[in-house]
C-alpha positions as CSV (number, residue, x, y, z in Angstrom):
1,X,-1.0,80.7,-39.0
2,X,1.8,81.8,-36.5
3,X,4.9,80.7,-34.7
4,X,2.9,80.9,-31.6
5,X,-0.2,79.0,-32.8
6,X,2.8,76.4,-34.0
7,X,4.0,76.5,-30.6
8,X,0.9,76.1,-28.5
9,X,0.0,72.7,-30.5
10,X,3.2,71.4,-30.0
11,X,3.0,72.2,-26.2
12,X,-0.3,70.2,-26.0
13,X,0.7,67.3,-28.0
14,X,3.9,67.4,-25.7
15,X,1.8,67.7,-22.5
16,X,-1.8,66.3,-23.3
17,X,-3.2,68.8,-21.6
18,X,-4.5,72.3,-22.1
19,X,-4.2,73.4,-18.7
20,X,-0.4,71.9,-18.6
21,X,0.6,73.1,-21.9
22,X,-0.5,76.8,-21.2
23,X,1.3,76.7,-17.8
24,X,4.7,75.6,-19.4
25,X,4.2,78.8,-22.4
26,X,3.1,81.6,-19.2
27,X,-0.4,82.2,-21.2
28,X,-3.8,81.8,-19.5
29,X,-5.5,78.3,-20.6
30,X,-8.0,80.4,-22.6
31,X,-5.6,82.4,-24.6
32,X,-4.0,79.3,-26.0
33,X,-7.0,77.2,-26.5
34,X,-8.2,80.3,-28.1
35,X,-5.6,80.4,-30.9
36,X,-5.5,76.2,-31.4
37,X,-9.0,77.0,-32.1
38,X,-8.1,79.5,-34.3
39,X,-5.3,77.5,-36.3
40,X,-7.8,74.6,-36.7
41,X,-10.3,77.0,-38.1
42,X,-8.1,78.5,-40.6
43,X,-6.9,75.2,-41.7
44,X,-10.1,73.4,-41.9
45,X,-9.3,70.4,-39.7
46,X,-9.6,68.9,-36.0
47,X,-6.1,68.9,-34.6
48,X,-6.7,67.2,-31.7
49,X,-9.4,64.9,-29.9
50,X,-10.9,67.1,-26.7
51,X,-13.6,64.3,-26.0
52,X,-10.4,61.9,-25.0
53,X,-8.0,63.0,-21.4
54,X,-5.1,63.0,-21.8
55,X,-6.1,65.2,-25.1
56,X,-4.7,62.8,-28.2
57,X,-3.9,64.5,-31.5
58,X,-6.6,63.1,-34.4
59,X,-4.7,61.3,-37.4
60,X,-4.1,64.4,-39.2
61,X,-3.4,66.3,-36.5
62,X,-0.1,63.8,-36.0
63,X,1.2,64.8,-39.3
64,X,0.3,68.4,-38.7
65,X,2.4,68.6,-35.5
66,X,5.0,67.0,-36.9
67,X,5.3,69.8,-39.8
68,X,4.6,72.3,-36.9
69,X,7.6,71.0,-34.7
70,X,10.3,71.2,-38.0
71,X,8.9,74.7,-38.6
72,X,9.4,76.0,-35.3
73,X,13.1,74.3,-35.4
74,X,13.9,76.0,-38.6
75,X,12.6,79.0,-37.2
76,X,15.2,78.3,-34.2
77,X,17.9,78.5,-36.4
78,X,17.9,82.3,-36.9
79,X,18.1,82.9,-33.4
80,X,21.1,80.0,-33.2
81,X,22.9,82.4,-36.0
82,X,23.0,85.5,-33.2
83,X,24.1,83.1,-30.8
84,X,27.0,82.1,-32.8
85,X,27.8,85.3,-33.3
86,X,27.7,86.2,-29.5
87,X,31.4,85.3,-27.5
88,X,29.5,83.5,-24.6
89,X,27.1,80.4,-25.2
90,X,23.4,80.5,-23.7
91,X,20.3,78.9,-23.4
92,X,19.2,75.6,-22.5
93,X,21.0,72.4,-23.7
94,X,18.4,69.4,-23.6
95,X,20.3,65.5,-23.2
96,X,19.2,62.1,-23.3
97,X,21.8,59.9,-21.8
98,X,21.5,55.7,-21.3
99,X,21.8,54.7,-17.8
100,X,25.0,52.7,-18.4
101,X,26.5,55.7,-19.3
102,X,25.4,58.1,-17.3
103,X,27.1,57.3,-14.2
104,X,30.7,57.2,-15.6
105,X,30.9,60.3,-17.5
106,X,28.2,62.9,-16.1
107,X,29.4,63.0,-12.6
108,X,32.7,63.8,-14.1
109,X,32.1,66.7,-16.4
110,X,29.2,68.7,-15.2
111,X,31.5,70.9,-12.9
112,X,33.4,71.5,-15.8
113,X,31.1,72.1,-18.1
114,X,29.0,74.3,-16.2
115,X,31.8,76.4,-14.5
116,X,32.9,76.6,-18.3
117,X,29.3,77.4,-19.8
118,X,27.6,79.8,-16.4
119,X,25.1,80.5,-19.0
120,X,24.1,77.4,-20.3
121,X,20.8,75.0,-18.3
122,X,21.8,72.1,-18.7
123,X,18.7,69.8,-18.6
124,X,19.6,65.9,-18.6
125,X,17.8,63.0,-19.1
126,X,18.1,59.0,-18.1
127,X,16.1,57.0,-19.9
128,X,16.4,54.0,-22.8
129,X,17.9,53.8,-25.9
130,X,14.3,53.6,-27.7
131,X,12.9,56.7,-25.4
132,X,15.9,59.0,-26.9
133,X,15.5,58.2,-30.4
134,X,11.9,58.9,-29.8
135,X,12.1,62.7,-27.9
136,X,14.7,63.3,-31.1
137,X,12.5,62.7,-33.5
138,X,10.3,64.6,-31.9
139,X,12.5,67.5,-30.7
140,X,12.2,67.3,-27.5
141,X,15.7,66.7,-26.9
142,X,18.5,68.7,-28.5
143,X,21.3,65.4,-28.7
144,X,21.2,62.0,-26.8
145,X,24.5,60.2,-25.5
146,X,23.9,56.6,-26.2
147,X,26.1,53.5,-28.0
148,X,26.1,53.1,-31.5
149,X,25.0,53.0,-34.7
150,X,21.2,52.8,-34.5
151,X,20.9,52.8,-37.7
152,X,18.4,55.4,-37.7
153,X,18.2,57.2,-40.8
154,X,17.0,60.5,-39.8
155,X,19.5,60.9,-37.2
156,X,23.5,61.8,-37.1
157,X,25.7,59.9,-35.2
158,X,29.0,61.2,-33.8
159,X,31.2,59.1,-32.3
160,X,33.0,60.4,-29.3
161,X,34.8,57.3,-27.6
162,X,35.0,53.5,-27.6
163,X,34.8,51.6,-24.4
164,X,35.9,48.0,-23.7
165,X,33.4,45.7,-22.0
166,X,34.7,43.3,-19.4
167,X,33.7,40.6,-17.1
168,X,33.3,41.0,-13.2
169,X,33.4,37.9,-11.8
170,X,32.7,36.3,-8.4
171,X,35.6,34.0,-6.5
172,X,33.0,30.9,-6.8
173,X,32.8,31.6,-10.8
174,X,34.8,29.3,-13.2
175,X,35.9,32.5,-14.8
176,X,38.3,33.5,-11.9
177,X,40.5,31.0,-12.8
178,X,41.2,32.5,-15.8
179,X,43.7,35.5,-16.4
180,X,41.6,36.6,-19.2
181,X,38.5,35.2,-20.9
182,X,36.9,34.5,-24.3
183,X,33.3,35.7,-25.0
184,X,32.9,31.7,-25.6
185,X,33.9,30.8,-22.1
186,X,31.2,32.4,-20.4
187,X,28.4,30.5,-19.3
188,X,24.9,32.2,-19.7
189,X,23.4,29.9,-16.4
190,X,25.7,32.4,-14.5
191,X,25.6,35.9,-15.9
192,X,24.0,38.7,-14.9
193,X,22.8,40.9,-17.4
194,X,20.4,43.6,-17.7
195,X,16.2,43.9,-18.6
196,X,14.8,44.3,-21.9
197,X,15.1,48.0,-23.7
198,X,18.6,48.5,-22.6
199,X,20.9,48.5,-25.3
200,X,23.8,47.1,-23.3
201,X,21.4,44.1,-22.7
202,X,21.9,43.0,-26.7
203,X,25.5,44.0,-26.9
204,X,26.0,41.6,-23.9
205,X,23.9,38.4,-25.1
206,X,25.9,39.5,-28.3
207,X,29.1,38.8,-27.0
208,X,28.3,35.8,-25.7
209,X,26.8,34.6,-29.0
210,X,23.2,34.3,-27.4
211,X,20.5,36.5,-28.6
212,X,17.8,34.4,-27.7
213,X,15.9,35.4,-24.4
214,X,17.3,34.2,-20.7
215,X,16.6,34.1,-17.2
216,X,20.4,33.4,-16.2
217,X,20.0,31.8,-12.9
218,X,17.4,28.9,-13.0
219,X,15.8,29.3,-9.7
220,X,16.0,33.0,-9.7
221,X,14.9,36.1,-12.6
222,X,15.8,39.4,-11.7
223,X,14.8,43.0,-13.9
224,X,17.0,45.7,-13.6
225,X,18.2,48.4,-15.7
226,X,21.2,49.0,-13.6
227,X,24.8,48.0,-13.9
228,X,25.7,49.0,-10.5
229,X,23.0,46.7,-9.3
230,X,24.5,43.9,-11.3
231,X,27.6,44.1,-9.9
232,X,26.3,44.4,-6.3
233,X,24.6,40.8,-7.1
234,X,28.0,39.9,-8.5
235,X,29.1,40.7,-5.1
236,X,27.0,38.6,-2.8
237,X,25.2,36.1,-4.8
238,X,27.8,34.7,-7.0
239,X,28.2,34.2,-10.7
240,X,29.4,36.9,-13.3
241,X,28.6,40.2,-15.6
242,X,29.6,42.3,-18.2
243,X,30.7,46.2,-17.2
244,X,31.5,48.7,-19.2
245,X,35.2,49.9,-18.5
246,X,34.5,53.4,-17.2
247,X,33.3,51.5,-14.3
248,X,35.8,50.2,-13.5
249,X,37.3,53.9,-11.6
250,X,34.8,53.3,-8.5
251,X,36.0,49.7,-7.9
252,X,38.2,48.8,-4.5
253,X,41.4,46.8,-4.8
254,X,39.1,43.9,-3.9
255,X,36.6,44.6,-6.6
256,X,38.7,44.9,-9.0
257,X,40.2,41.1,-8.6
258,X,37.1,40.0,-9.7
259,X,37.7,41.7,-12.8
260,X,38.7,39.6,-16.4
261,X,39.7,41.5,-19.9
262,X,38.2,39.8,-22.7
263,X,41.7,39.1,-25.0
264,X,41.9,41.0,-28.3
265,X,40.0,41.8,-30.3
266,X,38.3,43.2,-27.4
267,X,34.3,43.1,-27.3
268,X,33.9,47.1,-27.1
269,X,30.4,49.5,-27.4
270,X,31.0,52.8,-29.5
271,X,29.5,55.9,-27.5
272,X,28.3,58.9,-29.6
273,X,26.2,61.8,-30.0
274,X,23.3,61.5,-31.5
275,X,21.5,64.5,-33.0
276,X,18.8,64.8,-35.9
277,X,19.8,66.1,-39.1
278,X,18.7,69.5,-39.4
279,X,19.8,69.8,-35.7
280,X,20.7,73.4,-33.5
281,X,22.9,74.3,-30.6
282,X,25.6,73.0,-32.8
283,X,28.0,75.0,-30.2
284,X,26.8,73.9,-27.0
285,X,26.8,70.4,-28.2
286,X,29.8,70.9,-29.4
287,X,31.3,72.2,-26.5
288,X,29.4,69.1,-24.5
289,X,31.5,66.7,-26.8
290,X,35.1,68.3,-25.9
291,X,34.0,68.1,-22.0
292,X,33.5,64.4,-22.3
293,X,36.7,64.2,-24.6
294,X,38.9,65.7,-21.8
295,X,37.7,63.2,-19.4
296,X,38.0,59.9,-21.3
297,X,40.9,58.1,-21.2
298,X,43.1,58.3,-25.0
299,X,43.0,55.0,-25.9
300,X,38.8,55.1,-25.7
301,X,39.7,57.7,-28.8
302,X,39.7,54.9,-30.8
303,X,38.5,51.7,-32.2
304,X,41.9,50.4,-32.8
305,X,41.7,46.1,-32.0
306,X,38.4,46.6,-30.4
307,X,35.3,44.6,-31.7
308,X,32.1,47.1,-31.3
309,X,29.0,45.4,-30.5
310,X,25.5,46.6,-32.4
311,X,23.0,47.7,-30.4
């Protein structure tokens, strides 16, 4: 058994494909079907289903892989220790980030962080909460950006900033005749919110006391993970949302009438960075943290008087 074998099983489990997987480690699709075969016969076992496209690991071939993808991370530490030791970070830097995130802070820092870091490909990701906390597990992502806690046991969470949510409201909306609102004042037959699997989706319908599933408007259902999109419908088809406060920078003097602050304790989401336990790169993510750190505002340091909403 090798580090190589290790690797070429994790790259078809990661692509389904033979042909894909040997493209993305530069060998010939021969060479690495070769030494899976090779690693199967020297452990005795069927690692994967060929009869099936995409290629599906067989039961024990899951548990295999899994072994196979903490061995080669272990392994990944020795080369980490050099790094550390070296003045200049290097190397790739693999992200998750949720979309209602995204937009506020990653504009904002990659300049920074990259005319900091020339070295250091950074490869980013948008996609759900549930899709991060999936490619961690499975190391295909070094940390993932999202709002907290998960309550995931084998991953760490560390918070970076808490951000207030607030309402954006239209002029029609009973809202905007309030200075500032209580979570109990808004009425779900008007809100906007976003589509199952986003986090912010729970965090909202937990403000508003409502977990249970809702169309909002009763002649009208609408699927989006975007909060930019909300707002736009906020904009010219009446009723009311919930934004996170970073989003409030790209908002016109007009836009940002429509906007009402909760009154304190203020609903708020914790953002963190969320890596596994036995994680690497710790100085690349590191340095990734302090970016987004000089960017946030100081009062989103901390959870003073705010209320943070579960995921």
């Amino acid at each position: 058994m090798t580090i190589t074998q290790l690797e070429y099983i994790v790259a078809v489990d990661t692509y389904r494909s033979f042909v894909l997987a040997a493209e993305k480690c530069f060998v010939t699709q021969p060479t690495l079907s070769m030494q899976v075969q090779k690693l199967e016969d020297t452990l005795g076992v069927k690692l994967f289903d060929r009869s099936k496209q995409p290629v599906v690991p067989t039961e024990i071939g899951i548990e295999i892989i899994t072994q196979a993808r903490i061995m080669l991370s272990e392994s990944e530490k020795i080369k980490e220790i050099i790094t550390d030791r070296q003045r200049e970070l290097s190397g790739e830097l693999r992200v998750g980030i949720i979309p209602t995130v995204s937009p506020y802070i990653l504009p904002k820092i990659i300049h920074g962080f990259i005319e900091k870091y020339p070295q250091v490909k950074l490869i980013v990701w948008e996609q759900t909460t549930e899709e991060i906390v999936q490619q961690l597990k499975l190391g295909k992502i070094d940390c993932g950006i999202m709002s907290t806690p998960l309550h995931e046991s084998t991953l760490t969470e560390i918070p970076v900033f808490y951000e207030n949510f607030v309402a954006y409201v239209s002029k029609n909306s009973k809202l905007s005749k309030k200075k500032s609102i209580n979570p109990e004042d808004i009425d779900m037959e008007e809100i906007w919110i976003l589509n199952e699997g986003h986090c912010m989706r729970e965090q909202v319908l937990n403000i508003c006391q409502r977990r249970k599933s809702t169309k909002g408007f009763q002649h009208f259902e609408y699927n989006t993970g975007s909060v930019e999109t909300l707002k736009r419908m906020v904009d010219q088809n009446n009723g009311a949302t919930i934004l996170p406060e970073l989003a409030l920078a790209d908002l016109n003097d007009k836009q940002l009438d429509r906007v009402r602050y909760f009154k304190s304790p203020e609903p708020a989401r914790e953002v963190s960075i969320v890596i596994q336990r036995n994680f690497l790169k710790r100085r690349m993510i590191e340095a990734l943290k302090n970016e987004i750190l000089d960017f946030v505002p100081k009062r989103m340091k901390s959870k003073k008087k705010k209320e943070v909403m579960d995921v």
